[in-house]
C-alpha positions as CSV (number, residue, x, y, z in Angstrom):
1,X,132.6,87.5,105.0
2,X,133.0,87.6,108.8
3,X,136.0,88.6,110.4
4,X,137.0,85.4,112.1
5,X,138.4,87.1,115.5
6,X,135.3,88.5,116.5
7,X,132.9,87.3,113.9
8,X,132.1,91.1,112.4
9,X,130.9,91.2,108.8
10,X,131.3,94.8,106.6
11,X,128.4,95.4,104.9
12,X,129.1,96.7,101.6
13,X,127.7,100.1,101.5
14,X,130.7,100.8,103.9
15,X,133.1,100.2,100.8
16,X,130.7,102.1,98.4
17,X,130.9,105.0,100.7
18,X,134.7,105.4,101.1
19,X,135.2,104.4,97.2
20,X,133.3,107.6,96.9
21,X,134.8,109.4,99.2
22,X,138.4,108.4,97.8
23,X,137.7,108.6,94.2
24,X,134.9,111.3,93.7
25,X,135.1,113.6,97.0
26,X,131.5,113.2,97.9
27,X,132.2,113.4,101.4
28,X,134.2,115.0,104.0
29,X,134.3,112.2,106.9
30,X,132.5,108.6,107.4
31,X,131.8,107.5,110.3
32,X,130.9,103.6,110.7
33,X,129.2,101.3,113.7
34,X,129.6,98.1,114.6
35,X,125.6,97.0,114.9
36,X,126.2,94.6,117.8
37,X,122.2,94.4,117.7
38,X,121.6,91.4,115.1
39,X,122.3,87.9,114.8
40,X,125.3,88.9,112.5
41,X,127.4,91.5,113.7
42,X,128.7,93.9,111.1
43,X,130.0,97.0,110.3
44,X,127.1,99.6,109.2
45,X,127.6,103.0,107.6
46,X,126.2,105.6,110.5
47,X,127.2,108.7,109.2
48,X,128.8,110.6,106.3
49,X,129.6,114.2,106.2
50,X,128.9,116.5,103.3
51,X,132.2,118.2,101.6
52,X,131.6,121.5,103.1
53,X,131.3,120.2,106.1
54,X,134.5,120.9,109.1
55,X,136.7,119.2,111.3
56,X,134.7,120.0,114.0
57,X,131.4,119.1,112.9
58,X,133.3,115.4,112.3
59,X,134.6,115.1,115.9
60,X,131.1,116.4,117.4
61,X,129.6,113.6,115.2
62,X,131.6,111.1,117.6
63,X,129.7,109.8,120.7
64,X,131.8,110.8,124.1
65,X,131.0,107.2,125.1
66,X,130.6,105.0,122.4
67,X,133.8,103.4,120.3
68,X,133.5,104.3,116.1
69,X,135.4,103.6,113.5
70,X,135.7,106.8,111.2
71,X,137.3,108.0,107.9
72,X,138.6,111.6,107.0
73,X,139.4,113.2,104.5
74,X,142.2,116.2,105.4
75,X,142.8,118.7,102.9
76,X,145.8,120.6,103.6
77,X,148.2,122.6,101.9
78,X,152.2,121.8,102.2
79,X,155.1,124.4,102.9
80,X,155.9,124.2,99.0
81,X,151.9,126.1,99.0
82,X,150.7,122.5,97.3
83,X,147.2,122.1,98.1
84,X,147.2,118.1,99.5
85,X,144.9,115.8,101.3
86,X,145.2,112.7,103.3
87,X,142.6,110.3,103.8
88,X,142.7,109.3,107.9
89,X,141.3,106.6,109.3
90,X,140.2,107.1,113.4
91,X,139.9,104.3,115.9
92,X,137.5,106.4,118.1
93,X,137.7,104.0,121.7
94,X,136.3,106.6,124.4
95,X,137.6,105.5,128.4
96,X,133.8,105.9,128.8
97,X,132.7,103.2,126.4
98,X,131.9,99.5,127.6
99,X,134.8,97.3,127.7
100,X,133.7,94.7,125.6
101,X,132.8,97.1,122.8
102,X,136.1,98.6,123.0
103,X,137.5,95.1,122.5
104,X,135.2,94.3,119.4
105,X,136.2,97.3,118.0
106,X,140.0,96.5,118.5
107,X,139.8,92.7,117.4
108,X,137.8,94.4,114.1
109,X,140.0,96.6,113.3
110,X,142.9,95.8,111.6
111,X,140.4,93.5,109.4
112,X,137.7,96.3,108.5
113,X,141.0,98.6,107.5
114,X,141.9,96.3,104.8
115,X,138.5,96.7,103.8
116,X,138.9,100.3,102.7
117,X,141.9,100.3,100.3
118,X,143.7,104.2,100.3
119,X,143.8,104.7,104.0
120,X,147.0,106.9,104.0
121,X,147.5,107.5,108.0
122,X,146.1,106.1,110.8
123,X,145.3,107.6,114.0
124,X,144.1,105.6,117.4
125,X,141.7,107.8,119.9
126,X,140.4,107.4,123.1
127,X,139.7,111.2,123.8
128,X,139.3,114.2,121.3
129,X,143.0,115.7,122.3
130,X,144.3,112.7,120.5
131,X,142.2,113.3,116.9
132,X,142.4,117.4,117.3
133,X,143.2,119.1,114.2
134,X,146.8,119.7,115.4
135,X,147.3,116.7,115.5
136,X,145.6,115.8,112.0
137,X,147.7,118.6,110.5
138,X,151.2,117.1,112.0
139,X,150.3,113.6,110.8
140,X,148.9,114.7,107.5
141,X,152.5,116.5,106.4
């Protein structure tokens, strides 16, 4: 099912992954490409991050001049001492990266969000001060 603004498809293991990552845990971020490469453009799976891995292993897995979509999953604890977690969604657009992948990624968005049902806040990025973990922990409470 292509997205009719710019003709991106999701492939399905992108839905698989999140499902796991929202229902069972199984990872601590996602990140997902747009493979611009084949006749049918879609939305792959490029990276998932293992529970134990950090924040900052997530934003080093983010190319400094290449535009991602990425999931993550926050856990955080609340000033009642609840332990909580939000599941962010990141629209990683570097100034670096190529104009028209930044506005494939845009066009895509909105539709590929939909996609993954449970996204609880969304954050839009075009360098790492705008996705650092103060600012994960201020939009997570």
């Amino acid at each position: 099912m292509a997205n009719a603004a710019s003709g991106i498809a999701v492939h399905d293991e992108c839905k698989l992954k999140f499902l796991e990552l929202k229902a069972k845990r199984t990872y601590r971020f996602i990140v997902f490409k747009i493979e611009e490469k084949q006749k049918q453009k879609q939305v792959i799976v490029e990276k998932v991050g293992e529970p134990a891995e950090s924040y900052d292993d997530f934003a080093a897995s983010l190319p400094a001049d290449e535009c991602r979509y990425a999931v993550y999953d926050f856990d955080f604890v609340t000033a009642e001492n609840c332990q909580k977690s939000r599941i962010f969604f990141i629209a990683w657009s570097p100034d670096s990266s190529r104009v028209r992948s930044k506005m494939i990624y845009a066009s895509s968005k909105d539709r590929f969000k939909r996609e993954l049902d449970g996204i609880q806040v969304e954050l839009q990025a075009t360098d790492p001060t705008e996705m650092g973990l103060d600012v994960i922990r201020s939009r997570a409470s």
